[in-house]
C-alpha positions as CSV (number, residue, x, y, z in Angstrom):
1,X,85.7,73.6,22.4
2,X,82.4,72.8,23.8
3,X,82.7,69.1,24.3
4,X,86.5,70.2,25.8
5,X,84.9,72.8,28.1
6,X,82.2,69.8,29.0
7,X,85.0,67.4,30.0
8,X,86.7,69.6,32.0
9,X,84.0,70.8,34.3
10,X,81.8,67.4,33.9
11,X,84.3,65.5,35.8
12,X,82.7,63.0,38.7
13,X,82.0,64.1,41.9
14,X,84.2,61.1,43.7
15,X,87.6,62.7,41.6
16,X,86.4,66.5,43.0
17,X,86.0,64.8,46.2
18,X,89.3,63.0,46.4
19,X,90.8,66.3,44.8
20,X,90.2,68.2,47.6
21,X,90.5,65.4,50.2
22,X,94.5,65.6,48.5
23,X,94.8,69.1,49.4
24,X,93.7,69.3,52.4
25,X,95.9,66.6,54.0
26,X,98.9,68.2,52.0
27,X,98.1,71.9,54.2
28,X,97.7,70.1,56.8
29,X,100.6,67.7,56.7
30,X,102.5,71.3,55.8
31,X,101.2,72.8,58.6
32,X,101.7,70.0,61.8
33,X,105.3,70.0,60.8
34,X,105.6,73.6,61.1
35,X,104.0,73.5,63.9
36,X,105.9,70.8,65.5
37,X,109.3,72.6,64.9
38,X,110.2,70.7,61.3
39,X,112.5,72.1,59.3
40,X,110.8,71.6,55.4
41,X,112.9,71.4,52.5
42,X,111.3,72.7,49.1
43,X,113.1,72.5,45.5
44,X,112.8,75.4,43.5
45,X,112.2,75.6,39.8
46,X,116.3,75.7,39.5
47,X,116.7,72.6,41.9
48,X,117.4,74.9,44.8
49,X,116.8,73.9,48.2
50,X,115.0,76.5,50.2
51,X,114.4,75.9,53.9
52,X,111.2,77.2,55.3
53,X,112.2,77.6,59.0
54,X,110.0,76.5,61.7
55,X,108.7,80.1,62.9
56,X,108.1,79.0,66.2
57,X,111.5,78.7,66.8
58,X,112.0,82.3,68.4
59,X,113.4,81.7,71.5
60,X,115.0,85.5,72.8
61,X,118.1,85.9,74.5
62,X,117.6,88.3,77.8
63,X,120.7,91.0,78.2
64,X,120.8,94.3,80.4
65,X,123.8,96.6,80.4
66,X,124.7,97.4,84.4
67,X,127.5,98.8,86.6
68,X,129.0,97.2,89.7
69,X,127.6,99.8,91.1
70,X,125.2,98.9,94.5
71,X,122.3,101.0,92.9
72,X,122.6,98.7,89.4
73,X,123.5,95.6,91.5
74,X,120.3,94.8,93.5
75,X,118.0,96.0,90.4
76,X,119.6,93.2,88.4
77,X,119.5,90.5,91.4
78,X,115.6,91.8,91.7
79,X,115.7,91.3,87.7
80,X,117.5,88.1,87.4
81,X,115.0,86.7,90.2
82,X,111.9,87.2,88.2
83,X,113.5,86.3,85.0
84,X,113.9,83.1,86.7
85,X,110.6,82.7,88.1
86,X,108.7,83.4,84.9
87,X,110.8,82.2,82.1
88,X,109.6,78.2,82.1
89,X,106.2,79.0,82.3
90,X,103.8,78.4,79.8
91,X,104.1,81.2,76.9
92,X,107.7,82.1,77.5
93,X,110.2,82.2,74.8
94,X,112.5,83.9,76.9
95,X,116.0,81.9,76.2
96,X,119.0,82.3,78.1
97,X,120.3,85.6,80.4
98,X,123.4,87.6,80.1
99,X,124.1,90.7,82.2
100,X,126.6,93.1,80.4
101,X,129.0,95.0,82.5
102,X,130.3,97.6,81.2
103,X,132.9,98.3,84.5
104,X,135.7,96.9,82.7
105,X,136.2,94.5,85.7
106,X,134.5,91.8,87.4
107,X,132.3,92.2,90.6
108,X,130.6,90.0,93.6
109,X,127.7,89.0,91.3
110,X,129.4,86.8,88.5
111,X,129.1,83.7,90.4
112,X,124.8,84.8,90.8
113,X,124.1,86.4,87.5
114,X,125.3,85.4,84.2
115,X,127.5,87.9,83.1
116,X,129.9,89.4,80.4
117,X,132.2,91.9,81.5
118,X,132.9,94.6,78.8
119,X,135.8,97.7,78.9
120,X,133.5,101.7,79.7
121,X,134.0,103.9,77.2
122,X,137.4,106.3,77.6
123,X,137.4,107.9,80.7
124,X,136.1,111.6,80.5
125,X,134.0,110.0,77.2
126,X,130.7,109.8,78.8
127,X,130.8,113.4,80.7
128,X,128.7,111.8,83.3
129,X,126.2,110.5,81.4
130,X,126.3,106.6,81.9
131,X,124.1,105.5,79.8
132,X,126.0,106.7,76.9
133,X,128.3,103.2,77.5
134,X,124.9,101.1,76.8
135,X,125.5,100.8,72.9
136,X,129.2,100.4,73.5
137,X,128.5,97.8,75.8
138,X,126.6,96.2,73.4
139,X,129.3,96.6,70.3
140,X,131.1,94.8,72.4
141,X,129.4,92.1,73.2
142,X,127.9,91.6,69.9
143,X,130.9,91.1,68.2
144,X,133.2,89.0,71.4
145,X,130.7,86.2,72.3
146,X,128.6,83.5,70.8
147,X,124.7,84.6,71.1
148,X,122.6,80.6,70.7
149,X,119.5,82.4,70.0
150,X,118.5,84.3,67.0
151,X,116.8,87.1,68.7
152,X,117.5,89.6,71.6
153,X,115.5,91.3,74.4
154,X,117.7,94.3,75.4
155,X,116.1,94.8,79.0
156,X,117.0,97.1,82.1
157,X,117.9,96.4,85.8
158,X,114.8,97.9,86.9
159,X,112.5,96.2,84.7
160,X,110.1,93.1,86.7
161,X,109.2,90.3,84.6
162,X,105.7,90.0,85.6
163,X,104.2,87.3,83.3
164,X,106.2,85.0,80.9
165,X,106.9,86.8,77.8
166,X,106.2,85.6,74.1
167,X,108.7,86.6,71.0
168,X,106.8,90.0,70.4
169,X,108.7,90.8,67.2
170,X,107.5,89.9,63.7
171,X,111.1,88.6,61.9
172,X,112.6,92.0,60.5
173,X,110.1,93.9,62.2
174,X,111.7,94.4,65.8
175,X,109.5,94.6,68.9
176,X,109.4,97.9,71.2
177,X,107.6,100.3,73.3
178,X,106.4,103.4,72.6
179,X,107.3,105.8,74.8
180,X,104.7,108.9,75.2
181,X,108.2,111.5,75.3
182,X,109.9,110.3,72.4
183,X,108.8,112.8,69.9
184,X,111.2,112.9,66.7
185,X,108.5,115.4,64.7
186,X,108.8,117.7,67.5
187,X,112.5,118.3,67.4
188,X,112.8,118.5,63.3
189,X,115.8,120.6,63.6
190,X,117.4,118.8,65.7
191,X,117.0,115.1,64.4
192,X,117.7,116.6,61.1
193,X,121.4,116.6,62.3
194,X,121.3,112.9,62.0
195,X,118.8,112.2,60.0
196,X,118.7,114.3,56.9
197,X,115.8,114.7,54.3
198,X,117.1,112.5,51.9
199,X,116.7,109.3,54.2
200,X,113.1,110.1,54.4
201,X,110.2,111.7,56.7
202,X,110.7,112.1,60.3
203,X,107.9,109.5,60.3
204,X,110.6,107.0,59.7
205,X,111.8,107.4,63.1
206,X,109.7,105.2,65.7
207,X,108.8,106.7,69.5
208,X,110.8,104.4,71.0
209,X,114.3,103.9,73.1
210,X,116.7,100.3,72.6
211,X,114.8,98.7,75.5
212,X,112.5,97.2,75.8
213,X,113.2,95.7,72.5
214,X,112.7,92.0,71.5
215,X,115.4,92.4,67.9
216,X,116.8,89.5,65.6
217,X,120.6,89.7,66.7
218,X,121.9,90.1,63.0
219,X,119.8,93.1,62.6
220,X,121.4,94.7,65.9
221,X,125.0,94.0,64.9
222,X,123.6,96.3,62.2
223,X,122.6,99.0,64.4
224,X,124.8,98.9,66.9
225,X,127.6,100.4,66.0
226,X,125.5,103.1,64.4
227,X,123.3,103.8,67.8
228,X,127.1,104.1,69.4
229,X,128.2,107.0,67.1
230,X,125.3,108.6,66.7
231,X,124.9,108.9,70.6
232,X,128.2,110.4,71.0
233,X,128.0,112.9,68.4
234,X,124.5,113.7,69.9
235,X,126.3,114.4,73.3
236,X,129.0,116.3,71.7
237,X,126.2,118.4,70.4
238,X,125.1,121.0,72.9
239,X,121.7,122.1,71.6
240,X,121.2,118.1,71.3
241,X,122.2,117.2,74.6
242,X,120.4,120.0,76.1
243,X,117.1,119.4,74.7
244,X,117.3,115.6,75.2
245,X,118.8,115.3,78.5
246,X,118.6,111.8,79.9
247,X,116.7,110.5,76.8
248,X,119.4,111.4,74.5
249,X,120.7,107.6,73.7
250,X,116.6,106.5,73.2
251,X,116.1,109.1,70.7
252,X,120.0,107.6,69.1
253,X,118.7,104.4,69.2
254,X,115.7,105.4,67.6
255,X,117.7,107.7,64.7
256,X,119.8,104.9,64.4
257,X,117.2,102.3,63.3
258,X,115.6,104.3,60.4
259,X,119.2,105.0,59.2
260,X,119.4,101.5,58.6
261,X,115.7,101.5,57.5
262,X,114.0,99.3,60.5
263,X,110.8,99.9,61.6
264,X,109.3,98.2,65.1
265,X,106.2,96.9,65.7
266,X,104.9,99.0,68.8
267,X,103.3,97.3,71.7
268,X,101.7,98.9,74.3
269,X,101.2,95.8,76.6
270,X,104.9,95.4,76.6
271,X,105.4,97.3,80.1
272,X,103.8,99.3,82.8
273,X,105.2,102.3,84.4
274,X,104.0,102.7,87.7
275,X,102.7,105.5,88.8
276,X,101.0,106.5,85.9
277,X,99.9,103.2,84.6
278,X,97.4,102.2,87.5
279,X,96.6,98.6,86.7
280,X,99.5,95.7,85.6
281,X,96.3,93.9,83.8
282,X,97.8,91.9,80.4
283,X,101.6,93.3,80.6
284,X,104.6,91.8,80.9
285,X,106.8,93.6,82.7
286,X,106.8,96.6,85.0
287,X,109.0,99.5,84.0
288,X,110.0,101.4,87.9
289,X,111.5,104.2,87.0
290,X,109.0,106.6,88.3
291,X,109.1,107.8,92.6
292,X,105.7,106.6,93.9
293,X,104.1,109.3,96.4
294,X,101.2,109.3,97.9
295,X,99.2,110.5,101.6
296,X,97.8,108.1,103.7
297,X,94.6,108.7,101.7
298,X,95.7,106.6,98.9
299,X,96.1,109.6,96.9
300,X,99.2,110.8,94.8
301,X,101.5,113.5,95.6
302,X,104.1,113.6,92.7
303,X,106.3,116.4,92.9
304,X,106.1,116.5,96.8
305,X,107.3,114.0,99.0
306,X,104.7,111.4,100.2
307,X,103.4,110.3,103.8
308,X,104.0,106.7,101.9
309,X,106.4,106.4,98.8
310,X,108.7,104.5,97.1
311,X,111.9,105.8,94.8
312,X,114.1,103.3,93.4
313,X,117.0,106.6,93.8
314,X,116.3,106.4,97.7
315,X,118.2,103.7,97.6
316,X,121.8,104.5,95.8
317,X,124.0,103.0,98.2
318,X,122.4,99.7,98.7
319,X,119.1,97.8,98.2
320,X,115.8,98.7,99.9
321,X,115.3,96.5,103.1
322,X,113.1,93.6,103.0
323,X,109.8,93.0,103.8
324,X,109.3,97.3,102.3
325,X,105.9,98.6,103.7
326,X,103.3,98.0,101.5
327,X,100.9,101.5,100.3
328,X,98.2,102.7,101.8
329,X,94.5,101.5,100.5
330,X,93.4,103.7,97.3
331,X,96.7,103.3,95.9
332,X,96.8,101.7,92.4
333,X,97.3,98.3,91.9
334,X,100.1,98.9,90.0
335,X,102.2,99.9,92.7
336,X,100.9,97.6,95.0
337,X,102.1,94.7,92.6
338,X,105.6,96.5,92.1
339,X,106.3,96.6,96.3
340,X,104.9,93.1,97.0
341,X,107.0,91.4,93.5
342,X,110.3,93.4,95.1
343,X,109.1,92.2,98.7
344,X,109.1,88.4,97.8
345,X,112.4,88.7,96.1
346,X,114.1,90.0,98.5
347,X,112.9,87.6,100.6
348,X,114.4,84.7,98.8
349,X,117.5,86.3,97.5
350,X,120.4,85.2,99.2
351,X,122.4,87.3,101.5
352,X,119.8,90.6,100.5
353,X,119.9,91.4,104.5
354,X,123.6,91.8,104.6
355,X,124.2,93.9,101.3
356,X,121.2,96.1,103.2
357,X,123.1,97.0,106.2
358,X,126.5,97.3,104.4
359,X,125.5,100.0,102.5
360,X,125.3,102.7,105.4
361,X,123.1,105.7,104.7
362,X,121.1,105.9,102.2
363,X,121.2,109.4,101.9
């Protein structure tokens, strides 16, 4: 055993040498042809192939749900713009752009905007609510149309592509936003309507809403259907639709995912929401959902009508005009960036000028 043990850790230094020289070149023959997008085929100890896919192969299809309504219609031409502008640039894997209208009929942006027309739910179904046709939409589309990439950014019209954006999600590990108001611990008696005990802690159910989420498509033909009927049966639910109001189909997304057991990655850097977020800084997007006022002082007045402001819901009938005034100095950066990136599209949009003036008061 001795002279065995001798042999086997006596061996020359040139045969350690050319050991190790062997394995390196192996990881890193392994690792430039992942790299370079190779598909490598391994045999198992059965003889089975197994394909280790190239992970940087995560290219993202972008798809918003919209109405033919003008309020929807310029958010998704400001939208579409930026998608555009940003989705070439170094660091994108943003793939190819669909806009899902859920009308039932086509309108005067098919020939500008890639899009997928889709049938609302039932008349009367959505009580007003319009979101509520957003997972139906998607149902829909999921299951009539051929998707190229492998994962999906479900996006909004009034979401600005600010930089170009990576594949945030880690394979069945979707990629979202946390969103400071969706609190599922909070409403335990409520969520337990849809989520009961024996699926698990309301821990299981992440802060979030279905966009911004970067998802691989086969996982949301999963959810889908399930975010669908559980946001109708929380709208049929009057405690539930009282207490969630216009949040209700984020927290059914939400539900909907940890019945089927899917947990996101959260990622703060995903989006900024002007006002409250005052500096764009690393994010990718800006989220405008919020009215902007402010005095002349540069300083906020929410909840009162400013001397200078911007409202995306001051503009129902028709898009803002161009060339929008920018804010007074002290105002945050990040509302500064939102005006000036909705200035410069409008500029260059086609035709902005004459939806503007079509569109009659604003109200």
């Amino acid at each position: 055993m001795m002279i065995e043990r001798k042999y086997m850790f006596g061996a020359s230094p040139l045969v350690l040498v050319l050991c190790i020289g062997f394995l390196l070149a192996g990881y890193n023959l392994f690792n430039m042809l992942v790299q370079s997008g190779t598909a490598i085929m391994l045999k198992g100890i059965k003889g089975e192939e197994a394909i280790i896919q190239n992970p940087k192969n995560l290219s993202f299809h972008v798809a918003l749900t919209a109405t033919s309504t003008p309020y929807s219609q310029w958010q998704c031409r400001i939208m579409y713009y930026w998608y555009n502008r940003v989705k070439d640039m170094p660091g994108s894997e943003m793939g190819k752009f669909t806009r899902i209208l859920h009308s039932g009929s086509p309108d005067d942006l098919m020939e500008e905007i890639p899009t997928f027309v889709v049938d609302p739910l039932p008349e009367g179904l959505d009580r007003g609510y319009v979101v509520l046709n957003r997972p139906w939409a998607f149902v829909q589309w999921l299951e009539t149309t051929t998707i190229e990439e492998e994962y999906i950014l479900m996006a909004e019209p009034d979401h600005i592509f600010v930089r170009p954006l990576p594949n945030l999600s880690h394979r069945f590990h979707p990629a979202a936003f946390p969103f400071f108001y969706i609190k599922p611990v909070k409403h335990e008696n409520i969520i337990r309507k849809f989520y009961p005990k024996e699926k698990g802690p309301l821990t299981n159910i992440d802060p979030i809403g279905n966009s911004p989420v970067i998802i691989k498509k086969s996982l949301l033909k999963q959810i889908a259907p399930t975010w669908m009927n559980i946001s109708l049966r929380m709208k049929d639910d009057p405690k539930t639709d009282k207490t969630f109001g216009w949040v209700l189909e984020m927290y059914a997304y939400a539900v909907a995912s940890a019945l089927h057991g899917v947990k996101h990655s959260l990622h703060e850097n995903f989006m900024v929401q002007p006002p409250w977020d005052i500096e764009v800084g690393k994010k990718f997007m800006i989220h405008y959902t919020y009215g902007c006022d402010y005095n002349l002082k540069g300083k906020m007045t929410y909840g009162k009508i400013g001397e200078w402001r911007f409202d995306k819901r001051l503009y129902l009938k028709g898009p803002p005009p161009r060339n929008l005034s920018l804010p007074p100095p002290g105002v945050p950066e990040s509302v500064v960036r939102l005006v000036k990136m909705i200035n410069e599209a409008s500029a260059n949009i086609p035709d902005w000028d004459s939806r503007e003036k079509s569109r009659g008061n604003s109200g």
